[in-house]
C-alpha positions as CSV (number, residue, x, y, z in Angstrom):
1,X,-18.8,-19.2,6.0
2,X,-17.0,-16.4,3.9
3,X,-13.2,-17.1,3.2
4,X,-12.2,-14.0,5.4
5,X,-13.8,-16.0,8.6
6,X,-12.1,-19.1,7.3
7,X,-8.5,-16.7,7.6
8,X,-9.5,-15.6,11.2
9,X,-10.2,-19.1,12.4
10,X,-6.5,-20.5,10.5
11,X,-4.9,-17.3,12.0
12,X,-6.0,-17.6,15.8
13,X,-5.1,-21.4,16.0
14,X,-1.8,-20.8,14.5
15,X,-1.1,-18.1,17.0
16,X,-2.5,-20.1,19.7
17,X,0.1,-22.9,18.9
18,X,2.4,-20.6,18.3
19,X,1.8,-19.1,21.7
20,X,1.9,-22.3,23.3
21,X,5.2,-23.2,22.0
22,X,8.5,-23.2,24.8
23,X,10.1,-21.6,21.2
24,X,8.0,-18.4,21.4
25,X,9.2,-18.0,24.8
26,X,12.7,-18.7,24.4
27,X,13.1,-16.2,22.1
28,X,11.5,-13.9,24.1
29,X,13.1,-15.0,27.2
30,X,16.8,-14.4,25.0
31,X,15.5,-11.4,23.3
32,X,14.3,-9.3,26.7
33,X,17.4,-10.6,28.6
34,X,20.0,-9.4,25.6
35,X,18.2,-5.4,25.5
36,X,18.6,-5.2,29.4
37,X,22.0,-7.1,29.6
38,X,22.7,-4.2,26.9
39,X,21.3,-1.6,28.9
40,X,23.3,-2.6,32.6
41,X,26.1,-3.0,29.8
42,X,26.2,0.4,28.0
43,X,25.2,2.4,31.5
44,X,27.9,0.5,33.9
45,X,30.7,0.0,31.6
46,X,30.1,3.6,30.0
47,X,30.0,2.0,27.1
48,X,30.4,5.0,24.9
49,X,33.7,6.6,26.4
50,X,35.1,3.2,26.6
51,X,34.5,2.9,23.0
52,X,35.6,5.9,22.3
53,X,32.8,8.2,21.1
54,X,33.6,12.0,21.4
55,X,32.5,13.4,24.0
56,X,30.7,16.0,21.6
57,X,28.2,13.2,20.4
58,X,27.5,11.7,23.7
59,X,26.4,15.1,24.8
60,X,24.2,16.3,21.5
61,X,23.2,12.7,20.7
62,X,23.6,10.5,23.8
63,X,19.7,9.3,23.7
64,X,20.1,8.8,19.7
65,X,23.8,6.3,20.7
66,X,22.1,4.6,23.4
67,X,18.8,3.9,21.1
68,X,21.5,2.4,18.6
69,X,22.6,0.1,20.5
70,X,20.0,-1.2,23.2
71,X,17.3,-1.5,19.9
72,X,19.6,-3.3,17.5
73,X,19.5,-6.1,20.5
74,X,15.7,-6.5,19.2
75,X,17.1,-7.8,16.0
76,X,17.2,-11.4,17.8
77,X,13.3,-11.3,17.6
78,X,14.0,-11.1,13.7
79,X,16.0,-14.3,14.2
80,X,13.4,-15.9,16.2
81,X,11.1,-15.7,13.5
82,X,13.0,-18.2,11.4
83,X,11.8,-20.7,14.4
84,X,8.3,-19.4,14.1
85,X,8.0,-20.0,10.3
86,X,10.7,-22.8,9.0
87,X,8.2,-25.8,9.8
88,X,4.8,-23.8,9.3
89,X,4.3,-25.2,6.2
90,X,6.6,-28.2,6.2
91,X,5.2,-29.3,9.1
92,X,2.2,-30.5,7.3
93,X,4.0,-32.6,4.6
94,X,6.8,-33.9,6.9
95,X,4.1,-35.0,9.3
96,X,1.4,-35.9,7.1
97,X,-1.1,-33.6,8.7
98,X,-1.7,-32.3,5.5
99,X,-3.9,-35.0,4.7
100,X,-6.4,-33.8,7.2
101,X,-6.0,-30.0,7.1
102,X,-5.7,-29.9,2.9
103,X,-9.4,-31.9,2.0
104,X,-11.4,-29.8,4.6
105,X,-13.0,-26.7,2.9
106,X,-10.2,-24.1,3.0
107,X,-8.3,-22.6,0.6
108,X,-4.7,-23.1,0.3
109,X,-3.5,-20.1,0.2
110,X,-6.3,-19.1,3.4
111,X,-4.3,-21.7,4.9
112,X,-0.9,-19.8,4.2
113,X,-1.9,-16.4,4.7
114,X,-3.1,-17.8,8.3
115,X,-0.2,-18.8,9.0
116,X,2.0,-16.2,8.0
117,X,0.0,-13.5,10.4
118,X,0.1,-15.8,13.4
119,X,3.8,-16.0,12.9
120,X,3.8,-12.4,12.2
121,X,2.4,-11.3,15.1
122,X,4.1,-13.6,17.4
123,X,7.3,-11.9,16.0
124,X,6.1,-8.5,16.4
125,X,4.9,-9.0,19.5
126,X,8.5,-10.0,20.9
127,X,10.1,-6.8,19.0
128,X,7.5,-4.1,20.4
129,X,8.4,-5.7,23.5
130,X,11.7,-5.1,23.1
131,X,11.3,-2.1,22.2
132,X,8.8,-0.7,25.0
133,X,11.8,-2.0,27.3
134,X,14.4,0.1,25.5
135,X,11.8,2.9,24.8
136,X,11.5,2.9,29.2
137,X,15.1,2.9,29.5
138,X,15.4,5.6,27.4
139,X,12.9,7.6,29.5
140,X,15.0,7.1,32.8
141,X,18.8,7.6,31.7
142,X,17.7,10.6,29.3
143,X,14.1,11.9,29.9
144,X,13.1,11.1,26.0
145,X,12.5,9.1,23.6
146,X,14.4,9.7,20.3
147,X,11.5,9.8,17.1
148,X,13.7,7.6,15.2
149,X,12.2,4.5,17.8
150,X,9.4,4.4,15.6
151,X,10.9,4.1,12.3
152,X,13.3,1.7,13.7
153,X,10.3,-0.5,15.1
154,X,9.0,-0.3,11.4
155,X,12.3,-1.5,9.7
156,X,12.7,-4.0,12.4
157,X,8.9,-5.3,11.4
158,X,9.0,-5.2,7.9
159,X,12.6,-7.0,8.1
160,X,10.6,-9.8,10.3
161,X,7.8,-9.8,7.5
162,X,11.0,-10.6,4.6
163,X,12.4,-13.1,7.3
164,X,9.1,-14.9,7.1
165,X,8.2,-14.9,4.0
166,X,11.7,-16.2,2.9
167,X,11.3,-19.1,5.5
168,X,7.6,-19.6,4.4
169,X,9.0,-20.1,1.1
170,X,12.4,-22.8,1.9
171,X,9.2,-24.5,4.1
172,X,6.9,-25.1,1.3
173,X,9.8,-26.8,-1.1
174,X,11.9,-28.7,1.4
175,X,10.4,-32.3,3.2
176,X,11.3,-31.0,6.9
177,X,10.9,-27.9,8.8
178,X,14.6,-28.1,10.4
179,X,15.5,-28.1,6.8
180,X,14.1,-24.7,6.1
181,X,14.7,-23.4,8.9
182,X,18.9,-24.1,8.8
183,X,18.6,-22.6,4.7
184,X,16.6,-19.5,5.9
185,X,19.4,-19.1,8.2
186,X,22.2,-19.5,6.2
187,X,20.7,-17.7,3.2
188,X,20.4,-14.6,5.2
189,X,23.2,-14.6,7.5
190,X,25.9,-16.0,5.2
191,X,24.8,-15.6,1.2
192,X,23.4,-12.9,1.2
193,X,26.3,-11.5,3.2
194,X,29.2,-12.5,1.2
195,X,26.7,-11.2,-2.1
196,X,26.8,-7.9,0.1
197,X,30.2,-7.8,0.9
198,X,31.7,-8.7,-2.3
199,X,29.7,-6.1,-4.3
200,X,30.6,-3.8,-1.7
201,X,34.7,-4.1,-2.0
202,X,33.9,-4.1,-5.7
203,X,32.8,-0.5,-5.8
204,X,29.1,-1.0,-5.9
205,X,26.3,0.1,-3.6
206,X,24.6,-2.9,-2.1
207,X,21.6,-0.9,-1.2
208,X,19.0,-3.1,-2.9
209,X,20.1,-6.5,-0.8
210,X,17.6,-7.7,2.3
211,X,20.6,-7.3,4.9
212,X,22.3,-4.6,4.0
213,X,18.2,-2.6,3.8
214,X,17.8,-4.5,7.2
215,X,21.1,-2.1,8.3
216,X,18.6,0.8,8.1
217,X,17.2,-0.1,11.7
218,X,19.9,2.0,13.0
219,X,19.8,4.7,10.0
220,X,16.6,6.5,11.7
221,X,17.8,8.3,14.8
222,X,20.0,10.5,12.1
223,X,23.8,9.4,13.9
224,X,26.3,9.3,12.0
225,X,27.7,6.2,12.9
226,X,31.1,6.2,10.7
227,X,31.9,9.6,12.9
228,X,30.5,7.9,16.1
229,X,32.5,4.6,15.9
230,X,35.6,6.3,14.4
231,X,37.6,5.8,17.2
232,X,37.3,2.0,17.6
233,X,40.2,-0.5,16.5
234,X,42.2,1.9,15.5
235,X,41.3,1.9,12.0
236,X,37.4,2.9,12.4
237,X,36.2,-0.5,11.3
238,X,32.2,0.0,12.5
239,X,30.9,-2.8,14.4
240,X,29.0,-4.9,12.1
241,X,25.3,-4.9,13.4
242,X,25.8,-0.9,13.0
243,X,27.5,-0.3,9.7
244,X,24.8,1.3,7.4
245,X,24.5,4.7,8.7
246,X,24.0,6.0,4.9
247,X,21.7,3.5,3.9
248,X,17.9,5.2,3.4
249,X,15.6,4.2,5.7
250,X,12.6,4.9,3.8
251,X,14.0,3.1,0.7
252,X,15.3,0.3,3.1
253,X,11.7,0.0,3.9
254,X,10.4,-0.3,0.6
255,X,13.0,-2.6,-0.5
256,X,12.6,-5.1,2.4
257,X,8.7,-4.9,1.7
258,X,8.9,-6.0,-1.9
259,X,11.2,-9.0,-1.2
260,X,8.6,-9.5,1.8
261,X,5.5,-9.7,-1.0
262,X,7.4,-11.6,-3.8
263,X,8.6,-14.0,-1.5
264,X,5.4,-14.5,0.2
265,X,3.7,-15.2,-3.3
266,X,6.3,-17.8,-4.5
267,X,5.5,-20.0,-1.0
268,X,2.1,-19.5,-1.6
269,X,2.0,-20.4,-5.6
270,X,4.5,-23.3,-4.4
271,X,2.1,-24.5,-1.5
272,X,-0.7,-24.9,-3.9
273,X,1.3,-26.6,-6.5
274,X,2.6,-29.2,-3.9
275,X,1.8,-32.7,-3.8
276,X,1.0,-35.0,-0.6
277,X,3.8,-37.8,-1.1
């Protein structure tokens, strides 16, 4: 059997037992009720007068505001992929499974790469859910779908892909998968925040960090968010999910796909260098 069939067979029992999880659909469940909770939000409220968006913008861009914020809701799928990958490969150490998986005739890193793409694809699946529902909504409120959907979709899936990999690596160093999980988390949400933040106030353009590049996810429907959210708390403070409207979406990309690939090679050279102990 050629190492490629080896990867399909790791891959499709990964996703199965991803797939039979209650985690994959609690994330989905939270994911699909946050982008419609948005939507009965944003149309019944009127979000975007209450907010205080010109009325300018709401008539030129309207479809383009609305994408903004019923799409960034899919972002939660992101988060859910943190669930889907902290214990992949701790799992196996922490329970000792590893002493049956790691002797059979498999490759380590086949065993890695298997289970990054079923985690992959559980993630994606959630977000192109997501964002079929927003993509309909958009259809009925404004008869079209703004282009920038796709590239959205793309920054949203590469960002999952960096996500993963980061968590693929924090589960092949630490003993348990709640472990990695709880650093993936923090390293994203809070270090590389205050990293962000503080080279920010200090003049510099943070445009080669993972979360501000993730910002781009709102960067391609070409709304200028700074004008858009001008008129909020009095001193046009931008909401934070929604601040990057300069950031470079095809540079965001790029930038999110090379931490995605470095990352993904350190858990990989780390998996094969650990020890069943």
């Amino acid at each position: 059997m050629s190492e490629f069939e080896k990867l399909k067979i790791v891959t499709r029992y990964e996703l199965l037992k991803q797939i039979r999880r209650k985690r994959f659909y609690g994330v989905l469940t939270i994911t699909v009720l946050a982008v419609v909770l948005t939507i009965g939000l944003y149309q019944g409220l009127d979000l975007p007068r209450r907010i205080g968006i010109s009325e300018n913008v709401i008539n030129q861009q309207g479809a383009e505001v609305f994408a903004i914020f019923v799409t960034s809701m899919g972002a939660l799928a992101i988060l859910g992929a943190v669930f889907f990958a902290g214990d992949a490969i701790a799992s196996e150490f922490e329970h000792k499974t590893g002493y049956i998986l790691f002797p059979n005739p498999v490759k380590r890193n086949t065993i890695v790469i298997g289970k990054y793409l079923a985690c992959f694809i559980a993630t994606a699946t959630i977000l192109i859910i997501a964002y079929l529902i927003s993509a309909g909504a958009l259809l009925v409120f404004y008869r079209q779908v703004p282009i920038g959907i796709l590239g959205s979709l793309a920054i949203a899936l590469v960002l999952a892909c960096f996500v993963i990999s980061m968590a693929f690596v924090f589960s092949s160093v630490l003993k348990g998968g709640m472990g990695a999980t709880i650093a993936t988390l923090l390293t994203y949400m809070v270090l590389f925040s205050v990293i962000s933040s503080s080279l920010a106030y200090a003049g510099y353009n943070p445009w080669f960090m993972p979360d501000r590049a993730g910002d781009a996810m709102t960067a391609t429907y070409g709304v200028a968010l700074g004008q858009v959210f001008g008129g909020m708390g009095g001193g046009g403070h931008t909401p934070g999910g929604m601040l990057q409207a300069s950031q470079n979406p095809t540079l965001s990309f790029f930038v999110l796909l090379v931490y995605a690939v470095v990352f993904f090679g350190i858990s990989i050279w780390m998996t094969k260098r650990r020890e069943m102990i």
